[in-house]
C-alpha positions in Angstrom: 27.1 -14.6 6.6 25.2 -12.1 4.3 24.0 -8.8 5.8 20.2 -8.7 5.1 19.6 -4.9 3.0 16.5 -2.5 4.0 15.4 0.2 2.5 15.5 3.6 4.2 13.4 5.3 2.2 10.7 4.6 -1.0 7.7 2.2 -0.1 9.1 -0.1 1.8 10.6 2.3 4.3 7.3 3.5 4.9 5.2 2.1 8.5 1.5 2.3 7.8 -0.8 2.6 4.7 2.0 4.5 2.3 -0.6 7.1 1.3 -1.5 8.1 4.5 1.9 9.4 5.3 1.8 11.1 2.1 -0.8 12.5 3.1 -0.3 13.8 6.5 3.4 15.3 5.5 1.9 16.8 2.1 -0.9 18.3 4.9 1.9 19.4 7.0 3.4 21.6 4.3 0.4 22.9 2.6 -1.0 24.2 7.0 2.8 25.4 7.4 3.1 27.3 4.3 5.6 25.3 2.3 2.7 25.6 -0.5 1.1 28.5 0.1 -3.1 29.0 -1.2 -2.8 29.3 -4.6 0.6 27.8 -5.3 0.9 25.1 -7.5 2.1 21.4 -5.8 4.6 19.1 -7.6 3.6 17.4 -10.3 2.8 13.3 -9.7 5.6 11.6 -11.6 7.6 14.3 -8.9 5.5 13.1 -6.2 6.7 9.4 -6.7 10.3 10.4 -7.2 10.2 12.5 -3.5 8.8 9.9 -1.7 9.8 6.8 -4.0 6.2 5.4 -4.0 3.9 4.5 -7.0 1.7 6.7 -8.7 -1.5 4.7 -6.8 -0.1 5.6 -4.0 0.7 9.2 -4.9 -3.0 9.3 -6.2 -4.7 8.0 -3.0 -2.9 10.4 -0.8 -4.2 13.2 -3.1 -7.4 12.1 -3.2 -7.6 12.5 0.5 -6.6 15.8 0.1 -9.2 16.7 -2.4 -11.8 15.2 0.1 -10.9 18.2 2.6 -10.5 21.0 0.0 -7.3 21.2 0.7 -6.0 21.4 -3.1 -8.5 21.6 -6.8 -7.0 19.3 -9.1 -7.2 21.3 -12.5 -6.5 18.5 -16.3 -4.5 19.9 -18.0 -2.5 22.9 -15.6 -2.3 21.2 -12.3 -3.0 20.4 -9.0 -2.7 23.7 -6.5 -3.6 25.1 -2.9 -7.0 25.5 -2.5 -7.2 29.4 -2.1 -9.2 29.7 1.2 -8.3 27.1 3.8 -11.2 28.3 5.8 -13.4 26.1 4.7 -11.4 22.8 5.1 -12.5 20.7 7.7 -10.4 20.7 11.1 -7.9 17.7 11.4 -8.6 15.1 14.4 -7.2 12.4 15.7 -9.2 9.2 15.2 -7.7 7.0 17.9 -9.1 9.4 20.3 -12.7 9.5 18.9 -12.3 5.5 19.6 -11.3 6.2 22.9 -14.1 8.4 23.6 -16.5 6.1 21.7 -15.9 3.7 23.7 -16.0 5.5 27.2 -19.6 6.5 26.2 -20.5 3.3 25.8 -18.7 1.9 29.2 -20.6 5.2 30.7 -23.8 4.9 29.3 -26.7 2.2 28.7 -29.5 2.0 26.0 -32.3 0.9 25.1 -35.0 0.5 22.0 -32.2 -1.3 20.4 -33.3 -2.3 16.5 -31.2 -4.2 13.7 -32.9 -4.3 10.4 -32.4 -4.7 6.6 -33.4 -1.7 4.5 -33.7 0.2 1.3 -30.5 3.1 2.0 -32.3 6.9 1.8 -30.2 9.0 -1.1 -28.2 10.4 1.5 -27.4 7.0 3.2 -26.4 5.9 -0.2 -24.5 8.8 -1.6 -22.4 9.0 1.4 -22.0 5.1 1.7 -20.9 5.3 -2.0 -23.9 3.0 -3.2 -25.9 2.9 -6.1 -29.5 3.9 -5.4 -31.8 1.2 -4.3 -29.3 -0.9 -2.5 -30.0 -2.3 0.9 -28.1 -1.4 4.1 -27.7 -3.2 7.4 -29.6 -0.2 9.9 -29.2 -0.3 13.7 -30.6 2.3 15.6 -30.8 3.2 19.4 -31.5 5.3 22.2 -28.5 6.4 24.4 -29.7 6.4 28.3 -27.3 8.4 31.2 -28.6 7.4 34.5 -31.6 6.2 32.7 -32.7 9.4 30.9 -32.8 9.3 27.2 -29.6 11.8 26.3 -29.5 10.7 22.4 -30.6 8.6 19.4 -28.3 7.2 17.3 -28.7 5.2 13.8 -25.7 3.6 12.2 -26.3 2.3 8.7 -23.9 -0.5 7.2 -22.9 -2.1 3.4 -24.7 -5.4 3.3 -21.6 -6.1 1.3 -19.6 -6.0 3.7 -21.2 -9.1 4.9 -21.3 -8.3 8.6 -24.4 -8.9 10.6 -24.9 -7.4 14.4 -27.4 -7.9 17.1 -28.8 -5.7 19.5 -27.9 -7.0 22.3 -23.8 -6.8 20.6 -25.1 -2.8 21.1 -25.7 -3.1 25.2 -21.9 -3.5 25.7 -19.9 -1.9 22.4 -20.4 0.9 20.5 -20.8 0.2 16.8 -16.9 1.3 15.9 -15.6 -1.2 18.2 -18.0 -3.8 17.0 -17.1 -3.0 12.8 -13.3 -4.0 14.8 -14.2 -6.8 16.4 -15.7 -7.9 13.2 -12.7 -7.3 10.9 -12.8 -3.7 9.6 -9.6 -2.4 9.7 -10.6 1.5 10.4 -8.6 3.9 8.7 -10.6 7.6 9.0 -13.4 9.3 9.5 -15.2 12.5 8.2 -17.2 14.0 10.9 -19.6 16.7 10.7 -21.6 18.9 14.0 -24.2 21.1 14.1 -27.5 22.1 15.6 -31.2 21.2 14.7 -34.3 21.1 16.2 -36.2 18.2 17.1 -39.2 17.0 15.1 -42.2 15.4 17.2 -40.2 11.5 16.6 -37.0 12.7 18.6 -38.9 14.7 20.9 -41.0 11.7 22.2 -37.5 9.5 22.0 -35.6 12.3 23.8 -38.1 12.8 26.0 -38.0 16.9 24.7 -40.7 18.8 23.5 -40.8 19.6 19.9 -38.8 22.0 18.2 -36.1 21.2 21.4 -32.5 22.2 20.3 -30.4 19.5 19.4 -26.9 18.9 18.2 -26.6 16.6 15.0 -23.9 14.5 14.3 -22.7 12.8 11.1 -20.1 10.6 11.2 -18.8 8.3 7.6 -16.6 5.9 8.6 -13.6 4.3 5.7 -11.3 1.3 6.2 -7.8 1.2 5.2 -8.8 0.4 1.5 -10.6 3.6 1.2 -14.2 1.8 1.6 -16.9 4.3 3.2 -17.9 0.9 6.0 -20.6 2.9 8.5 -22.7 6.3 7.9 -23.4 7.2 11.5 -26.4 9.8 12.3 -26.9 10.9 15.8 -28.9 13.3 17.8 -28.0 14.3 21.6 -29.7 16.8 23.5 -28.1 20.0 23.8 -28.6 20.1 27.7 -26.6 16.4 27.5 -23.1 17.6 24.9 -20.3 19.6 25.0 -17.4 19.0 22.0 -14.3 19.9 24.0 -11.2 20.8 22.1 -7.4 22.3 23.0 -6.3 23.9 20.3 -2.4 24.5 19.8 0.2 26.4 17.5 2.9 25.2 15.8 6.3 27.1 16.6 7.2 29.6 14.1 3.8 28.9 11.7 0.1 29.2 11.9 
């Protein structure tokens, strides 16, 4: 009887979407110094030799890092260390935004629920990657907590993508559980908080007077195949949210 071979290493040693582990050990490096701001990172035909993948795959994972500003890809000389890491965006964990996602929605209840066809707005289509003019599936909502208003939410989806919801699919999942339920296969998200101040619309939603302060939150959602699938804009009040995070070191690094 014939011993059946694996591979140890190259692409088919690989669990997961090959580029993401690319990705996430190429990250590893670049935050622990092993390519240090400014310095230079192997080239891609060296890539795909190290970790015996293609050069799609080698190109995906450095696209990801490009999207954080963790490296500038110069034709010609290179691709290097971005010089201030400052500025690149903080890494989470997207199982547990799920998980918290949906204990807000097992926590909370809404209401004014609306599921409609639209033109996209530029920034609905530059960050959904659409050209402009093109129509998006829009839901939007208000987020109750012992039935005061404590957000408004709108999620805006690819009609492409073929996928239509309901609002009462909103009284009982969150929309990331729903794009799941549906067939998305999440891979990441890009996730942006700050502060505004609400205009007369969210005041009379949030039951706040104008000019109330507010934290804003933009969320872009990608599958596994690098498709931007939900632009998420939400507003809380800022007497209703608090982003807790525990922040650790690696031993030996920064």
């Amino acid at each position: 009887m014939k011993k059946r071979k694996t591979k140890s290493t190259g692409e088919a040693g690989l669990r997961g979407p090959r580029y993401l582990y690319i990705y996430t050990v190429m990250r590893d490096w670049i935050y622990q110094g092993r390519y240090k701001p400014g310095s230079q990172l192997p080239t891609e035909d060296e890539l795909c030799r190290m970790f015996g993948v293609s050069r799609i795959t080698t190109r995906k994972a450095l696209a990801l890092l490009d999207d954080e500003r963790l490296i500038a890809r110069n034709p010609g000389r290179g691709t290097f260390v971005t010089e201030d890491l400052a500025d690149a965006p903080v890494q989470g964990d997207m199982e547990q935004l799920l998980r918290k996602v949906r204990r807000l929605g097992s926590n909370t209840r809404i209401s004014d629920a609306v599921v409609e066809t639209v033109e996209a707005d530029p920034e609905t289509a530059r960050d959904l990657r659409l050209p402009p003019g093109s129509r998006v599936q829009r839901a939007a909502h208000v987020r109750l907590l012992d039935g005061k208003p404590i957000g408004y939410c709108e999620t805006f989806i690819p009609i492409d993508l073929k996928i239509r919801f309901s609002p009462n699919e909103f009284n009982n999942h969150p929309m990331l559980t729903l794009l799941e339920r549906k067939g998305i296969d999440i891979g990441w998200g890009d996730q942006l908080i700050g502060a505004t101040l609400a205009d007369a619309r969210l005041g009379r939603l949030l039951d706040v007077s104008a000019g109330a302060p507010l934290v804003r939150v933009r969320l872009v959602v990608f599958d596994t195949r690098q498709r931007p699938v939900e632009r998420l804009l939400a507003f809380y009040r800022g007497d209703h949210y608090d982003h807790h995070i525990r922040l650790t070191r690696t031993s030996g690094g920064r």
